[in-house]
Each structure stands twice: as C-alpha cells, then as structure tokens.
TIVO-2410 file (N, C-alpha, C; in nm, 3 decimals):
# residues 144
REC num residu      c1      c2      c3 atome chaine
REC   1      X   0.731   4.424  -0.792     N      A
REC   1      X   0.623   4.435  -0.697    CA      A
REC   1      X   0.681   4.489  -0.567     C      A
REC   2      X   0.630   4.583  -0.489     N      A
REC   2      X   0.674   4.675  -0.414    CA      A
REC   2      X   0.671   4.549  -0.252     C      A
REC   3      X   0.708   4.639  -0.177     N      A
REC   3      X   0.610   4.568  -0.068    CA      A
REC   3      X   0.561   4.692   0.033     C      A
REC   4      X   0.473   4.617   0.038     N      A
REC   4      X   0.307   4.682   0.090    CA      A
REC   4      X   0.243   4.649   0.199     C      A
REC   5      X   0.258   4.646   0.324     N      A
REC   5      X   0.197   4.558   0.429    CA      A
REC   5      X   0.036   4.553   0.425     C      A
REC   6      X  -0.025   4.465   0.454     N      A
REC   6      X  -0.199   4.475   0.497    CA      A
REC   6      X  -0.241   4.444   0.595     C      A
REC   7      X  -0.329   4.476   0.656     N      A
REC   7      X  -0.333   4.452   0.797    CA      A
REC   7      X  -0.462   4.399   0.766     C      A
REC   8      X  -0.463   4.270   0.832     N      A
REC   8      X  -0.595   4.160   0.863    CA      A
REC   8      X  -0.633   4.186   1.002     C      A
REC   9      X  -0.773   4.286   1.019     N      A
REC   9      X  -0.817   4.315   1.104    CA      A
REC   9      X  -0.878   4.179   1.201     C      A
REC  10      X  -0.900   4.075   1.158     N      A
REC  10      X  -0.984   3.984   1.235    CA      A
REC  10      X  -0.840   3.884   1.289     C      A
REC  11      X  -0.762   3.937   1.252     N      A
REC  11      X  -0.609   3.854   1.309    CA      A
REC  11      X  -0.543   3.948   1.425     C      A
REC  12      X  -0.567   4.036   1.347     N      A
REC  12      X  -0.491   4.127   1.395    CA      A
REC  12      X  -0.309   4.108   1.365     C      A
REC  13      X  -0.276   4.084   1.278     N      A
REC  13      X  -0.159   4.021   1.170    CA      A
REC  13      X  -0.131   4.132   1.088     C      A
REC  14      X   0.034   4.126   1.045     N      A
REC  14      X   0.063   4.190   0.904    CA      A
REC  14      X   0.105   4.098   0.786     C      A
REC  15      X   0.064   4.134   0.648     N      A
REC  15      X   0.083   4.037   0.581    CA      A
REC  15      X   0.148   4.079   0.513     C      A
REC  16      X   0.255   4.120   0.456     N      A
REC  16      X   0.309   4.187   0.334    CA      A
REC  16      X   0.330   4.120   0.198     C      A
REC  17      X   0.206   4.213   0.095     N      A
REC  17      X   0.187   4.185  -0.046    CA      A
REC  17      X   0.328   4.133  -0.081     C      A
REC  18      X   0.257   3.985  -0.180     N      A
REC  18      X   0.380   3.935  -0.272    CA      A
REC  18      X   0.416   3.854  -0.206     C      A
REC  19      X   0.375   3.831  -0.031     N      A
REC  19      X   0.452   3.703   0.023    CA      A
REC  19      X   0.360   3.601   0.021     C      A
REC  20      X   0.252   3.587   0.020     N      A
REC  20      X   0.186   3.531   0.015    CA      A
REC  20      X   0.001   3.540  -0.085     C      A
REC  21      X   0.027   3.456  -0.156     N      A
REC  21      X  -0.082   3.435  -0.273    CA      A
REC  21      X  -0.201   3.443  -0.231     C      A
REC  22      X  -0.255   3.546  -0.195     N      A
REC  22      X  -0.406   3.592  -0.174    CA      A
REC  22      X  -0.509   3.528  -0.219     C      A
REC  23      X  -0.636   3.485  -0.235     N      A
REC  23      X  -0.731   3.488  -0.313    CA      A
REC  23      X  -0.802   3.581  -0.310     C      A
REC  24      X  -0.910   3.637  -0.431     N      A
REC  24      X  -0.980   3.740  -0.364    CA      A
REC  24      X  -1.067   3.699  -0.250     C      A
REC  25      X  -1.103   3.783  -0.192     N      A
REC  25      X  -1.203   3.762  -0.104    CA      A
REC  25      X  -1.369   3.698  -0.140     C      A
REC  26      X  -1.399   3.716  -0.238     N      A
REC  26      X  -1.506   3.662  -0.294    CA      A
REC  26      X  -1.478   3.543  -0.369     C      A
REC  27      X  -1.394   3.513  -0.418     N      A
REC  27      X  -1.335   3.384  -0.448    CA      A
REC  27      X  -1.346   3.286  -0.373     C      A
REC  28      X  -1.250   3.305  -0.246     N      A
REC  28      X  -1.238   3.215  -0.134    CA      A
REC  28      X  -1.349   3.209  -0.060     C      A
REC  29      X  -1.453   3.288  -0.053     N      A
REC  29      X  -1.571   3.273  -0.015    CA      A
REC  29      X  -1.690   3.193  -0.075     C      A
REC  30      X  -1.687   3.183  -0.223     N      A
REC  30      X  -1.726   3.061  -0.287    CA      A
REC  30      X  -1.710   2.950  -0.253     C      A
REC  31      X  -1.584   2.922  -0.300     N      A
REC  31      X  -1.512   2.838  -0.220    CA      A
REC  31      X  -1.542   2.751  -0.090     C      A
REC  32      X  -1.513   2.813  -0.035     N      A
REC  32      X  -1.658   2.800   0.152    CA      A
REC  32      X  -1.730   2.801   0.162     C      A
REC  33      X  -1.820   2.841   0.085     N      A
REC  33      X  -1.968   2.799   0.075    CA      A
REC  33      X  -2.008   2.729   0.011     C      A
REC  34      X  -1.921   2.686  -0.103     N      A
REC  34      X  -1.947   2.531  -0.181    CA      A
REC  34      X  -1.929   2.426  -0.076     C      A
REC  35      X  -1.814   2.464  -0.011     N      A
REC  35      X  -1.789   2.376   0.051    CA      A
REC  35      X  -1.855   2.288   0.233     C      A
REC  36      X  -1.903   2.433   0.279     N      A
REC  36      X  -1.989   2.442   0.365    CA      A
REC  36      X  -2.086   2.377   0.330     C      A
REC  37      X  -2.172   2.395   0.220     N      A
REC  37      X  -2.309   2.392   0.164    CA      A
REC  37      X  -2.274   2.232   0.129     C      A
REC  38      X  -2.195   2.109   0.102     N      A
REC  38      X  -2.140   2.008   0.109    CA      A
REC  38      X  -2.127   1.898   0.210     C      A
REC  39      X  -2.053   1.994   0.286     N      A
REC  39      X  -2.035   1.927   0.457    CA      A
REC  39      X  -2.155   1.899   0.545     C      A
REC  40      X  -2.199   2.021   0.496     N      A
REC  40      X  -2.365   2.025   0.625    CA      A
REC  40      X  -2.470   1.925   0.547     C      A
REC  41      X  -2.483   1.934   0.427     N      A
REC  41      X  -2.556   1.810   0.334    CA      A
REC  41      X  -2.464   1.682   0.413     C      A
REC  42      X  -2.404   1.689   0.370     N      A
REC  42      X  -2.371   1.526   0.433    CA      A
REC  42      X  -2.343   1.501   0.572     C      A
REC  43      X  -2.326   1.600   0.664     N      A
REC  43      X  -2.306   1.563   0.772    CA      A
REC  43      X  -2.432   1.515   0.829     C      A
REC  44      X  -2.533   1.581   0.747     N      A
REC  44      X  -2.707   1.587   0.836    CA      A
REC  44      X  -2.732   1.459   0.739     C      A
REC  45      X  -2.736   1.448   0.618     N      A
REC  45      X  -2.814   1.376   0.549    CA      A
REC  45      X  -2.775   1.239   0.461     C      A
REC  46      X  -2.628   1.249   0.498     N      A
REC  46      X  -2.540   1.124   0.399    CA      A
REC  46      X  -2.518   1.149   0.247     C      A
REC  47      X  -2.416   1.079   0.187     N      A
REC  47      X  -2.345   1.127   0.094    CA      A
REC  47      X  -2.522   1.088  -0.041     C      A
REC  48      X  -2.541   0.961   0.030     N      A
REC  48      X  -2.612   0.985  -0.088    CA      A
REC  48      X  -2.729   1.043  -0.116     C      A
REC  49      X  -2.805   1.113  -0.013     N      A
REC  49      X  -2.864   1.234   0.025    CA      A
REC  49      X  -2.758   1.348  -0.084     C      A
REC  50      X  -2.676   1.399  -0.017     N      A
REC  50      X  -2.623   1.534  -0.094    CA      A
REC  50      X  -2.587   1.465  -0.212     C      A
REC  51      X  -2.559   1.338  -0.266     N      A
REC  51      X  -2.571   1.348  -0.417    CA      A
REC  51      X  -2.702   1.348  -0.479     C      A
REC  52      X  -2.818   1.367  -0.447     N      A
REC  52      X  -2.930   1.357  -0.518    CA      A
REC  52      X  -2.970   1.511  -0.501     C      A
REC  53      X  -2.907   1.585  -0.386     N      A
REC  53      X  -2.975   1.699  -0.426    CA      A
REC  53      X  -2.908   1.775  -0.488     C      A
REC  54      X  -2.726   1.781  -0.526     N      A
REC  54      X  -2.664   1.803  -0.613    CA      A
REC  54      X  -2.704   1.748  -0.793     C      A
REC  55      X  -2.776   1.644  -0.763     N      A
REC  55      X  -2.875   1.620  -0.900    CA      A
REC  55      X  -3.012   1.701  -0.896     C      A
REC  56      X  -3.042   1.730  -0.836     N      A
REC  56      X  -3.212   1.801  -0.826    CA      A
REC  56      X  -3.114   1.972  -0.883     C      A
REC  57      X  -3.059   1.999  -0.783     N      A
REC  57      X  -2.972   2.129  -0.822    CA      A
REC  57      X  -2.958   2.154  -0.967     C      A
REC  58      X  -2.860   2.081  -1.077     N      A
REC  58      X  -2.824   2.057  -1.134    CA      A
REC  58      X  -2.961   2.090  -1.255     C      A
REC  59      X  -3.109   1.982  -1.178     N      A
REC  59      X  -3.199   1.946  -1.338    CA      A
REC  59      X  -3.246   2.129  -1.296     C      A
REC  60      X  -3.229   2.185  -1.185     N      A
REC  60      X  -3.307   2.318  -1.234    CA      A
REC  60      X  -3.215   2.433  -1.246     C      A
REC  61      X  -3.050   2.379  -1.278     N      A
REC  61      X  -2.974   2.457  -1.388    CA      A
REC  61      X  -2.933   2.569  -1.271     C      A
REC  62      X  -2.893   2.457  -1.160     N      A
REC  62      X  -2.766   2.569  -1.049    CA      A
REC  62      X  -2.645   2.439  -1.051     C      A
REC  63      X  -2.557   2.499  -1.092     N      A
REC  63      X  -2.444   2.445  -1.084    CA      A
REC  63      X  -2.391   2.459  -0.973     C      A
REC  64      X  -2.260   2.382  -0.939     N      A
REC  64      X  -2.246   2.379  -0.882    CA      A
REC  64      X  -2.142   2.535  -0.811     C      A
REC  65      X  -2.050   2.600  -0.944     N      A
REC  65      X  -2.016   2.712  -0.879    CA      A
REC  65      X  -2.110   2.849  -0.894     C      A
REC  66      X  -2.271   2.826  -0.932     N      A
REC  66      X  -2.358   2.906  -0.951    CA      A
REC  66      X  -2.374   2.924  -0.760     C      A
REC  67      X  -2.375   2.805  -0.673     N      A
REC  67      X  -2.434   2.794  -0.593    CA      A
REC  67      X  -2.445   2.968  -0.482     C      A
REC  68      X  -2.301   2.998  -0.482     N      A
REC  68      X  -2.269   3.120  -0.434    CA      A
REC  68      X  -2.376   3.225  -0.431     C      A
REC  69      X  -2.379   3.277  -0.572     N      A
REC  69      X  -2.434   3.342  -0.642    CA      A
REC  69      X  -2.599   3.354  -0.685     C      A
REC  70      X  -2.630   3.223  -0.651     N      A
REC  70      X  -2.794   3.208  -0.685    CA      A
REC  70      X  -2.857   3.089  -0.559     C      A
REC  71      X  -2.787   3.147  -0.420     N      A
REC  71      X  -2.823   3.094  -0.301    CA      A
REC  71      X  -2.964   3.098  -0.227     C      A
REC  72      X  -3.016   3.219  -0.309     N      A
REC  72      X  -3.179   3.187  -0.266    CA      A
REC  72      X  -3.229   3.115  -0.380     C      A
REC  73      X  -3.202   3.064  -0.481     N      A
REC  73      X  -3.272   2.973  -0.532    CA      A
REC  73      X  -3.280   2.826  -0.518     C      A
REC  74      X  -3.163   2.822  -0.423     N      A
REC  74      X  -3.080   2.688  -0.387    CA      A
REC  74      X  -3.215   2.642  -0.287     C      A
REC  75      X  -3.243   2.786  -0.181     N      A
REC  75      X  -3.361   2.757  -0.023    CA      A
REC  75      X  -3.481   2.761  -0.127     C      A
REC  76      X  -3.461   2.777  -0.248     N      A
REC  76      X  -3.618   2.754  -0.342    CA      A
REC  76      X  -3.621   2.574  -0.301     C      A
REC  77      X  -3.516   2.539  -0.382     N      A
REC  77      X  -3.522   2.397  -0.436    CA      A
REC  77      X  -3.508   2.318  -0.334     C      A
REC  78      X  -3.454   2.350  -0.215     N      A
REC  78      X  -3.442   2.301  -0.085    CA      A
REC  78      X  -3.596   2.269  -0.048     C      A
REC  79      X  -3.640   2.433  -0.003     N      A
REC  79      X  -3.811   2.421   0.046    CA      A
REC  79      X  -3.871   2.320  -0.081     C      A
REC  80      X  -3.911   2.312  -0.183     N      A
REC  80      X  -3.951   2.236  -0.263    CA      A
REC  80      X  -3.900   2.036  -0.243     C      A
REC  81      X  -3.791   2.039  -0.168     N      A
REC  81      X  -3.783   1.911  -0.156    CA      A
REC  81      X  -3.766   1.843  -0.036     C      A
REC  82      X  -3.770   1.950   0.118     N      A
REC  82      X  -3.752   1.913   0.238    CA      A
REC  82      X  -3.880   2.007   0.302     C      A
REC  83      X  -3.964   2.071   0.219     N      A
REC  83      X  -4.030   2.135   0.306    CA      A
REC  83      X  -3.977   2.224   0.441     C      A
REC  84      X  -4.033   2.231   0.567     N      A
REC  84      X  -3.998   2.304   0.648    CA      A
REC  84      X  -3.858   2.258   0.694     C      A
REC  85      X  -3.806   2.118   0.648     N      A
REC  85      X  -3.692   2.062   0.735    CA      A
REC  85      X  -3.577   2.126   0.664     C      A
REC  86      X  -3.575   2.197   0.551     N      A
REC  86      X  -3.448   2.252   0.486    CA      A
REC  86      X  -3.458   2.404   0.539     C      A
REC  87      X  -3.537   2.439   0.673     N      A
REC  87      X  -3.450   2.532   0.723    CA      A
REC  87      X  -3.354   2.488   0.834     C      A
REC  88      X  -3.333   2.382   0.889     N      A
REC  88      X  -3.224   2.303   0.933    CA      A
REC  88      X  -3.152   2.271   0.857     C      A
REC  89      X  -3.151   2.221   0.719     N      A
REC  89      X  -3.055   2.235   0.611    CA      A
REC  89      X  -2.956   2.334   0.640     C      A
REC  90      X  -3.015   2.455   0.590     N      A
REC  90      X  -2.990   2.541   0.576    CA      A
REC  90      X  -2.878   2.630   0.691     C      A
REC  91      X  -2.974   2.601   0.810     N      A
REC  91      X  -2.890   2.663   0.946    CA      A
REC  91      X  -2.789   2.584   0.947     C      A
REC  92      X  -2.766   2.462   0.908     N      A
REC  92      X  -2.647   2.370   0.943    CA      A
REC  92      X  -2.518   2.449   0.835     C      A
REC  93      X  -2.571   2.460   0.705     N      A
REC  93      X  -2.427   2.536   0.615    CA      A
REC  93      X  -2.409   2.688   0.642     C      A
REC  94      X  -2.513   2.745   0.700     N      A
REC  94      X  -2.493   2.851   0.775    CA      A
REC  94      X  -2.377   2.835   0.905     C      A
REC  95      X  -2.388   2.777   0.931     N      A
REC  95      X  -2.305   2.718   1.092    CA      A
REC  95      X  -2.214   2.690   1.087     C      A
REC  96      X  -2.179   2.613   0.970     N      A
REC  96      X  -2.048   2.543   0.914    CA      A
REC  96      X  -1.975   2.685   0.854     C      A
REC  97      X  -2.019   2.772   0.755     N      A
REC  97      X  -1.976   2.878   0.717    CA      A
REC  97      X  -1.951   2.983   0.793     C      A
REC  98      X  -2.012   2.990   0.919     N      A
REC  98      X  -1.964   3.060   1.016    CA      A
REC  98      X  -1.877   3.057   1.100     C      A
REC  99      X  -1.835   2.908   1.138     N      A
REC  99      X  -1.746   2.869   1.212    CA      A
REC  99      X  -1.620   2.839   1.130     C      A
REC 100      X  -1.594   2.845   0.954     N      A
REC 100      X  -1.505   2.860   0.875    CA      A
REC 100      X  -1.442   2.998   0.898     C      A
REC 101      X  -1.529   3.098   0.961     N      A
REC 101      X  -1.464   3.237   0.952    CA      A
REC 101      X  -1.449   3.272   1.076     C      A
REC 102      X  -1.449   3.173   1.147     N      A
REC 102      X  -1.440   3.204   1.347    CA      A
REC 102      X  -1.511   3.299   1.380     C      A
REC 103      X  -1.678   3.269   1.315     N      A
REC 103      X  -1.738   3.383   1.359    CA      A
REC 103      X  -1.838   3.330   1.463     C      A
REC 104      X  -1.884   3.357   1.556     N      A
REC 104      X  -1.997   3.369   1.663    CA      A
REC 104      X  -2.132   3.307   1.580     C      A
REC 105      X  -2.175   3.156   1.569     N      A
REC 105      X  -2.358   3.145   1.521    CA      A
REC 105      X  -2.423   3.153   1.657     C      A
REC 106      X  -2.489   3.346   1.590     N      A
REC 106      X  -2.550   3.407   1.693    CA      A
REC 106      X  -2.682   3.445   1.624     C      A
REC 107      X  -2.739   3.314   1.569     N      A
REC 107      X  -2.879   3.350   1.508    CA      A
REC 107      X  -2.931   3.174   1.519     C      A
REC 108      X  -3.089   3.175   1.501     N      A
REC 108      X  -3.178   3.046   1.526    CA      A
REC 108      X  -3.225   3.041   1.385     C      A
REC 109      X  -3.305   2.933   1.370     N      A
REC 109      X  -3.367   2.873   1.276    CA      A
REC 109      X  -3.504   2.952   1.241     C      A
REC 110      X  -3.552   3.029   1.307     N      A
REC 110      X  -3.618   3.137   1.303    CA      A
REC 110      X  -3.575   3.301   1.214     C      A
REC 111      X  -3.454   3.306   1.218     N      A
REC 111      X  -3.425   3.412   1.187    CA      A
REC 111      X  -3.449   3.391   0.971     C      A
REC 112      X  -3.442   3.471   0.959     N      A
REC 112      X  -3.429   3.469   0.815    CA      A
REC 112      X  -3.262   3.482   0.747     C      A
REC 113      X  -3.264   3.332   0.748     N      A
REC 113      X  -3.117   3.289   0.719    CA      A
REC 113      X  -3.048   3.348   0.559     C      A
REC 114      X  -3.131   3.402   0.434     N      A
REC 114      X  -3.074   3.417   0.366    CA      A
REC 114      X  -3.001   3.560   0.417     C      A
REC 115      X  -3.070   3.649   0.441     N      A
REC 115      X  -3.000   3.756   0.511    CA      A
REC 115      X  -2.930   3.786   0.551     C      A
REC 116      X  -2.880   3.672   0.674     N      A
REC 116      X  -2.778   3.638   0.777    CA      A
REC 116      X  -2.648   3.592   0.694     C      A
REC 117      X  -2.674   3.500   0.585     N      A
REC 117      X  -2.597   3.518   0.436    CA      A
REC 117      X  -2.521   3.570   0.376     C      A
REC 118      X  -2.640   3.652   0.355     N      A
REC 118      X  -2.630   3.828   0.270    CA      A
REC 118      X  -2.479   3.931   0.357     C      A
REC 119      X  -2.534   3.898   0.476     N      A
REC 119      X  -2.419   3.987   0.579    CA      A
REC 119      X  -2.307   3.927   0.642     C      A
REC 120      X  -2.308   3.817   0.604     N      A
REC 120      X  -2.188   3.783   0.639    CA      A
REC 120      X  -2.071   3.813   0.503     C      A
REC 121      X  -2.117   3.730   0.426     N      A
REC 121      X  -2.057   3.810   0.262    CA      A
REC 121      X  -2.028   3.949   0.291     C      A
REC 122      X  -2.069   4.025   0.273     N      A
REC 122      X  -2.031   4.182   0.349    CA      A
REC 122      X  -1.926   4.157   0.403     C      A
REC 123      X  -1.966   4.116   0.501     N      A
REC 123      X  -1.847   4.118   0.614    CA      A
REC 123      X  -1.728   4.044   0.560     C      A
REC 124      X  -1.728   3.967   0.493     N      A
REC 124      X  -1.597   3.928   0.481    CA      A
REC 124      X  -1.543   3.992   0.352     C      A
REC 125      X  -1.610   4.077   0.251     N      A
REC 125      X  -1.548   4.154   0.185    CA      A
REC 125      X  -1.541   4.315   0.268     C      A
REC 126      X  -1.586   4.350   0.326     N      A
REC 126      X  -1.569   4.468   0.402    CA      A
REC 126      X  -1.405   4.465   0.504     C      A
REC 127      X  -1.456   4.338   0.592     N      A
REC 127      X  -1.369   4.360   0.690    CA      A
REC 127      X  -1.257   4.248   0.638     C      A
REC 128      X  -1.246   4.255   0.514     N      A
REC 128      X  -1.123   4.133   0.484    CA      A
REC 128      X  -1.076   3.955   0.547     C      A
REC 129      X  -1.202   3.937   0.566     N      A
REC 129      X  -1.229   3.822   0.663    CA      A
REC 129      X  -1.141   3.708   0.576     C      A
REC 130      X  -1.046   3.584   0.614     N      A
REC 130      X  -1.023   3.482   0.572    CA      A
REC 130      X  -1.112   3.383   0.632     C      A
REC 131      X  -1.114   3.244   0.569     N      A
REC 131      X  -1.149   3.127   0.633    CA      A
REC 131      X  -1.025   3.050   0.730     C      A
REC 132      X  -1.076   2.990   0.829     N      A
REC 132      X  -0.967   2.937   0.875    CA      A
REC 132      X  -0.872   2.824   0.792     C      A
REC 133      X  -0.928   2.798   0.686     N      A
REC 133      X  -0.857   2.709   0.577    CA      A
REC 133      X  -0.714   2.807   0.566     C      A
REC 134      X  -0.744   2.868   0.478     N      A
REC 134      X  -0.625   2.975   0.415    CA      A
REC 134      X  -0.585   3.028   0.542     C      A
REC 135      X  -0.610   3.095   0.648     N      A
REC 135      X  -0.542   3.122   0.813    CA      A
REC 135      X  -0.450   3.020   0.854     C      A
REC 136      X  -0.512   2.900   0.837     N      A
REC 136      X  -0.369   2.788   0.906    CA      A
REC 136      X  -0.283   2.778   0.791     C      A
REC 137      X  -0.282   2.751   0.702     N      A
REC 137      X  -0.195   2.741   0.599    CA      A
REC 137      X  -0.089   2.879   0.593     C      A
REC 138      X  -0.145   2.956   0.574     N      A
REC 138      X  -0.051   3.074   0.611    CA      A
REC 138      X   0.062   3.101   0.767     C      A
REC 139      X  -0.027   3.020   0.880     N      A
REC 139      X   0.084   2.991   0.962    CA      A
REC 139      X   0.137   2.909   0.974     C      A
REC 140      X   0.137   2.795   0.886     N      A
REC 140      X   0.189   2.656   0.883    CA      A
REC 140      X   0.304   2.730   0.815     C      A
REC 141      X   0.292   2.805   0.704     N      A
REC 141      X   0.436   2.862   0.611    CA      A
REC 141      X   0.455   2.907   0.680     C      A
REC 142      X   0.433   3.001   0.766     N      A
REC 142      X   0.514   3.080   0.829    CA      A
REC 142      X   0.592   3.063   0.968     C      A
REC 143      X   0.554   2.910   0.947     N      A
REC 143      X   0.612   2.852   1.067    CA      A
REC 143      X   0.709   2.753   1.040     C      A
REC 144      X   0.715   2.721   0.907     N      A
REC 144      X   0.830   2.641   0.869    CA      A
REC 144      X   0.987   2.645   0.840     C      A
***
C-alpha cells in the first residue's frame, strides 16, 4: 500500500492512507445517525420512551440499521405516534447529528427537516466530513 496523503477539508489536516483505518463515509454516518436518532429519543423522552418506539419501529419492519436509509418512514411512524410533537423529535436528532459533525443548527422546526437530512448526507459524502467521534480518536493516536 503506497502512501497517499488526503486532505480533510473541514480540518484542514493531512491524513496519509494506511495510517489510519477509515470508515467509509456513509458507514460512519449510519453510525451517527443511529446513534443521534438514540440520544435525542432519550434525552427528550427517557429510555423507556425510546425503547417503545424502537418497538413500534421494529412492528412496522425498520430496523434498526434500516433507520439511515428509510428515515422518512421513521417521521411516518413518528407523526403517527407523537403527532405534531415528533417534529421536536425530530429537530432534536437533527441537532445532535449536526453538532456530531461541528456543523452550525442553522434551521427551525419549521423548516422541512427531512431535507435538511437529505443535505447534510451530501455534505458529508461530498466534502468528506468526519464525526467528531472518529476526529478525537484520531488525535488522541496521534497524540500518543
């Protein structure tokens, strides 16, 4: 394996291939949004809140690593069980997922959040975005 530098535009960092174990970018973005989509359930609603709607999820056959992937069906089953209050749901794992990528939540509860979604995904496969998860860890090694 050669070495190859990459440049992480949102660091502004060089990383050179082979030193460190990448995920893809859509990977690790699952990832964060499972995990986002987790945190903001329980931070707003308690664990045993997000375990019942991880069961509601579940009886209409979204798993749990479907969640990524079939995220407007998730604000289906949401609206169907919080009514208007799961667009605060919603803005909250939005918020959490935004502030995983040190990005600016520069949108309201008004805006049409799957969208806001839609483009951030972009963005972090476009502009090679990490989460700050995998960011500290990479300077924790590289600081040891």
């Amino acid at each position: 394996m050669g070495f190859c530098p990459r440049v992480d535009r949102s660091l502004g960092i060089h990383v050179p291939r082979g030193s460190i174990t990448w995920e893809a970018p859509r990977s690790s973005y699952s990832k964060v949004l499972n995990n986002s989509f987790d945190t903001a359930l329980e931070g707003l609603l308690g664990r045993g809140v997000q375990n019942e709607v991880d069961r509601i999820l579940e009886s209409k056959g979204i798993r749990e690593e479907d969640l990524p992937s079939r995220f407007d069906k998730v604000i289906e089953v949401l609206q169907q069980a919080f009514g208007e209050c799961s667009r605060v749901i919603i803005h909250r794992v939005l918020r959490v997922l935004y502030e995983e990528y040190s990005l600016p939540v520069d949108f309201s509860y008004q805006e049409t959040l799957l969208d806001r979604l839609t483009l951030l995904r972009d963005m972090i496969v476009t502009d090679h975005l990490h989460p700050k998860v995998l960011t500290d860890s990479i300077f924790a090694d590289s600081h040891s």
